[in-house]
Structures are given as structure tokens and as C-alpha cells.
C-alpha positions as CSV (number, residue, x, y, z in Angstrom):
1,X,43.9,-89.0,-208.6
2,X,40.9,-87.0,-207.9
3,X,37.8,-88.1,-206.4
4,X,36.1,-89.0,-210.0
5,X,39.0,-90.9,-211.2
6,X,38.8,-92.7,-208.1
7,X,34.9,-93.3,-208.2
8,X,36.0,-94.4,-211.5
9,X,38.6,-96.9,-210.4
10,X,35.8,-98.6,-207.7
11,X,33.3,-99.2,-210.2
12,X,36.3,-100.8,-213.1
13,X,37.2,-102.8,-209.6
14,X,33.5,-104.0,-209.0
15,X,33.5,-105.9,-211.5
16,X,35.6,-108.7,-209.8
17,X,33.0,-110.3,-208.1
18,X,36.2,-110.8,-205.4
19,X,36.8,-107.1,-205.8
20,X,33.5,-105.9,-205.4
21,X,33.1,-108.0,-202.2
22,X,36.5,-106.7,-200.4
23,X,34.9,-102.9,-201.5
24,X,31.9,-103.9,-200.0
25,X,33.6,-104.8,-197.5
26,X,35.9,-101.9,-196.6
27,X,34.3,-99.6,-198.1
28,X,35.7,-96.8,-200.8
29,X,39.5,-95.8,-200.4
30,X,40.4,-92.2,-200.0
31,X,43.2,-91.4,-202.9
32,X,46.8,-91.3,-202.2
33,X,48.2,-87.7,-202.8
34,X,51.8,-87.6,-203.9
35,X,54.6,-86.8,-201.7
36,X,55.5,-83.0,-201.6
37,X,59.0,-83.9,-201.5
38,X,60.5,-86.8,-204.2
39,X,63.6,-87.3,-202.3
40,X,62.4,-87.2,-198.7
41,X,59.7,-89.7,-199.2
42,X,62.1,-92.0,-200.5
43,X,64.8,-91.6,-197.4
44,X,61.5,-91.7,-195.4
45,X,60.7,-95.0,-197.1
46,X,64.2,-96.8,-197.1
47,X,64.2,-95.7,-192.9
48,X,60.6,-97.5,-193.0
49,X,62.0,-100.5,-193.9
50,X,61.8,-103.7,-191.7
51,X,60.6,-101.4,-188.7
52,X,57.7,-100.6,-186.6
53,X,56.1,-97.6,-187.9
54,X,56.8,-95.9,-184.1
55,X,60.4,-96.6,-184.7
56,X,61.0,-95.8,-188.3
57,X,58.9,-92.2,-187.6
58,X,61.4,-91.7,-184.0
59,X,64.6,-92.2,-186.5
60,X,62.7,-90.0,-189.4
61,X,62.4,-87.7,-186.5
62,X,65.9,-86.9,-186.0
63,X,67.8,-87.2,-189.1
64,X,65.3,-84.6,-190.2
65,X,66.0,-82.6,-187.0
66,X,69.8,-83.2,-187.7
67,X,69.5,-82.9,-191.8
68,X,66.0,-81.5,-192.9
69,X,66.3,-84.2,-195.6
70,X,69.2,-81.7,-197.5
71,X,71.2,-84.4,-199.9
72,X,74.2,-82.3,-198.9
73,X,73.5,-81.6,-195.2
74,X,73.1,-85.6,-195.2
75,X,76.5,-86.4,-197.2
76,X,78.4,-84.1,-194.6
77,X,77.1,-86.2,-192.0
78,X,80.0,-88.7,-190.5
79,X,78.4,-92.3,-191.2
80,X,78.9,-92.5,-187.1
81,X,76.3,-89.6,-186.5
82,X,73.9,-91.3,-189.0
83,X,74.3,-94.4,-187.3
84,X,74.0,-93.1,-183.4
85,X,70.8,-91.2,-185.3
86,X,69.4,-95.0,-185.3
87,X,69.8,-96.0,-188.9
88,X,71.7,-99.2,-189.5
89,X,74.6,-99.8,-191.3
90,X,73.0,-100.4,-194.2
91,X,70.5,-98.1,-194.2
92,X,73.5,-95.1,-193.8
93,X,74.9,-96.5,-197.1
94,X,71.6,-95.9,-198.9
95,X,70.7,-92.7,-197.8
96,X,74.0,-91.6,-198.5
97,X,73.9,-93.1,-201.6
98,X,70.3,-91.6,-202.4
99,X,71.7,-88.0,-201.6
100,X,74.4,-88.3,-203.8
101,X,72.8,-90.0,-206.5
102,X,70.6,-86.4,-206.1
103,X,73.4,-84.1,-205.9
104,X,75.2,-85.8,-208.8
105,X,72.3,-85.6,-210.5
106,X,71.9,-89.1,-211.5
107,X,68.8,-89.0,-210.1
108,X,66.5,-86.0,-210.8
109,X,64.4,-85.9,-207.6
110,X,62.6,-83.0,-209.0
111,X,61.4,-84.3,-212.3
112,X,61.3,-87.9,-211.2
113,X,57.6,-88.0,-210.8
114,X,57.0,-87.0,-214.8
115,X,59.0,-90.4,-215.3
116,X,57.1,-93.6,-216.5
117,X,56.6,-96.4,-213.7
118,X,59.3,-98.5,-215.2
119,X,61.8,-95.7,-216.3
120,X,61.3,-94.6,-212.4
121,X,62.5,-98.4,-210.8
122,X,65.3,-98.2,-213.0
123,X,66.5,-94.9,-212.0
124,X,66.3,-96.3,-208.7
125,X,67.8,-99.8,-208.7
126,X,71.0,-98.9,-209.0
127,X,71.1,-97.8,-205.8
128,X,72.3,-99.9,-203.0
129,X,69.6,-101.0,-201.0
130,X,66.5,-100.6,-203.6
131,X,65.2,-103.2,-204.6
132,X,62.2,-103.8,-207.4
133,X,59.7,-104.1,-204.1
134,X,61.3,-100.8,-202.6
135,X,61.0,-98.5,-206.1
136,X,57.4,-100.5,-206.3
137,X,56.5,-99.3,-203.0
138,X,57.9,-96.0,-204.2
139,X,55.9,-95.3,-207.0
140,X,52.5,-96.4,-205.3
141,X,52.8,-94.3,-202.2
142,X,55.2,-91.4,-202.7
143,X,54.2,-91.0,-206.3
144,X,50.6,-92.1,-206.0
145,X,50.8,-93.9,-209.2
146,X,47.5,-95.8,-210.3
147,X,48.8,-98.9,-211.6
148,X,51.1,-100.5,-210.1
149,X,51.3,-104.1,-208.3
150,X,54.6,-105.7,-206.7
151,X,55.1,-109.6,-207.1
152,X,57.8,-108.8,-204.7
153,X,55.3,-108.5,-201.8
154,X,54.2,-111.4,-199.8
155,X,51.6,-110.1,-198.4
156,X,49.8,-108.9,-202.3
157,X,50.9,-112.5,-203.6
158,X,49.1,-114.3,-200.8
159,X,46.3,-112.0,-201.3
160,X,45.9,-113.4,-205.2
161,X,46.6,-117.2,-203.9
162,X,44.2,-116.9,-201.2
163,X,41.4,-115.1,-203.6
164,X,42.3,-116.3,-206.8
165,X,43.3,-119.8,-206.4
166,X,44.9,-121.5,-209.4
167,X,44.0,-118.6,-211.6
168,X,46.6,-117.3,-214.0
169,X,47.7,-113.7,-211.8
170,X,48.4,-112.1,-215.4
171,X,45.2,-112.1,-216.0
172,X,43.9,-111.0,-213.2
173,X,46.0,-108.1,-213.0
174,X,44.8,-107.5,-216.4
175,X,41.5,-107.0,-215.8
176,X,42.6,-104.4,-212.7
177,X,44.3,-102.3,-214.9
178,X,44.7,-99.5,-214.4
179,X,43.8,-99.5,-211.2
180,X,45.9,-102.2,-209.9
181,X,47.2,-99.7,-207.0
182,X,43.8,-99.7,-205.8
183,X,43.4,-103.3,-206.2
184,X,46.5,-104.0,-203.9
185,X,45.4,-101.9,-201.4
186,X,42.4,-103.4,-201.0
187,X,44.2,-107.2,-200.7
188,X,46.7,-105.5,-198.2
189,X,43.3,-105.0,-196.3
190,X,42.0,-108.2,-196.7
191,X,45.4,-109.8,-194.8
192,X,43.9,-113.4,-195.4
């Protein structure tokens, strides 16, 4: 999104009398750039998950020192040296099962971004360990996509009860679009 597009997407927000007030507020958002590497974003992401950012980025640090994000370099890893690299269990099985989902190609990392938002969560649910929220998250963030909002996050849900109350959320995503990335961002800020 470039700067217009996202002076653009302020003003469409504006005129949500709630949405003007949060930009007032916080002030203009910079844009989100899209990751420079599909795959490694989303490994980066599923380590993310249900940690502090300081530990997530300490484990990101060394399966990257140990891996550099290779699907193949990952897949030859013994699930033991992922795990002593501080992923859990769980979080072993979906990396591994993100790299081979790329080496198979069942996933094409490379072209994933020229997807649209819906044909990209479904590549990506099958894998274990994604979820709607996670591909969500995906596409907002590593794929800087403009309109996107997850009912699967408490936080954005409680952000429309708190705001919106009794209002029908369909329609207020509605009158976000499409811009409803931007929208979410700013009721992640809000944190009411």
C-alpha cells in the first residue's frame, strides 16, 4: 500500500464517527510492507504464537541460525534438535509440516502472495496447527493485505462490542471495506 492509498484508507475510515475518533486519537498508521520471504514469515508467525515477543524472537533466533528458514534444511532436522531449539511439540509438527507442504509443493510459497485472501487461508488450513485466526493473521501482516478482519480474535471482537454495541458487525465491516486491515489495527490500539 503506498502512502496515497493509505491516506486514502484514513479518510474512507473517518467517516466512522468511532473511527475518526480512534485516528484522532493515534494518529495515521504507517503501511505494512509485505514480508520479503512467504515462507519464513509464516514459520516466524506459527513460533510467535502464544509467546512473549522476547521469546518467540530468541527461538526465531536459532532455528534460523541452525536452518536459515531452508524447508529442506528444516525437514532434516531431528524433531529432538527442533525441540531443544525451544519450539514445542506442537509447534515442530507445523513447521515441519509447513516445509514440506513447500517442498512438495502443495504450497507455492513463492506465488502465494498473488493468491486471493480466501484462496490463501485455504491453502493454509490444511496444515496442522493453522487455524482461520493464524492464515488471518497471515495475510494481514506477512502479506500486508488491505482488507481483512479475523472474528477469530478476541481482542478485534471486543473492540466492535465495546465500540459498536448492539450493532449488527456485518455492517460495520461493510462500511470499512476495504480497509478493514486498517480498521483492526486501529481497535488492536484502542485495547478497551
Amino acid at each position: 500500500m503506498t502512502l496515497s492509498e493509505l491516506d486514502a484508507a484514513h479518510l474512507h475510515l473517518s467517516r466512522d464517527p468511532v473511527m475518526a475518533g480512534l485516528i484522532g486519537l493515534h494518529g495515521p498508521l504507517a503501511p505494512l510492507p509485505p514480508a520479503a520471504d512467504p515462507l519464513t514469515a509464516l514459520v516466524r508467525a506459527v513460533l510467535g504464537q502464544q509467546l512473549s515477543v522476547k521469546a518467540a524472537a530468541s527461538i526465531a533466533a536459532r532455528l534460523e541460525a541452525a536452518t536459515d528458514y531452508d524447508p529442506a534444511r528444516l525437514l532434516a532436522m531431528a524433531p529432538e534438535d527442533l525441540r531443544g531449539l525451544g519450539l514445542s511439540w506442537a509447534k515442530v509438527r507445523t513447521v515441519r509440516a509447513i516445509s514440506d507442504a513447500a517442498l512438495s509443493g502443495r504450497v507455492d510459497f513463492a506465488h502465494i502472495g498473488t493468491l486471493p485472501d480466501e484462496e490463501v487461508v485455504l491453502a493454509l488450513l490444511p496444515l496442522p496447527g493453522i487455524g482461520r485466526w493464524t492464515a488471518e493473521m497471515y495475510l494481514m501482516f506477512s502479506l500486508a493485505r488491505p482488507d481483512v478482519f479475523s472474528f477469530g480474535d478476541l481482542g478485534l471482537r471486543r473492540g466492535l462490542e465495546h465500540f459498536y454495541p448492539g450493532q449488527d458487525a456485518a455492517e460495520i465491516l461493510s462500511r470499512w471495506s476495504p480497509h478493514r486491515t486498517l480498521a483492526a489495527r486501529y481497535l488492536w490500539l484502542a485495547r478497551p
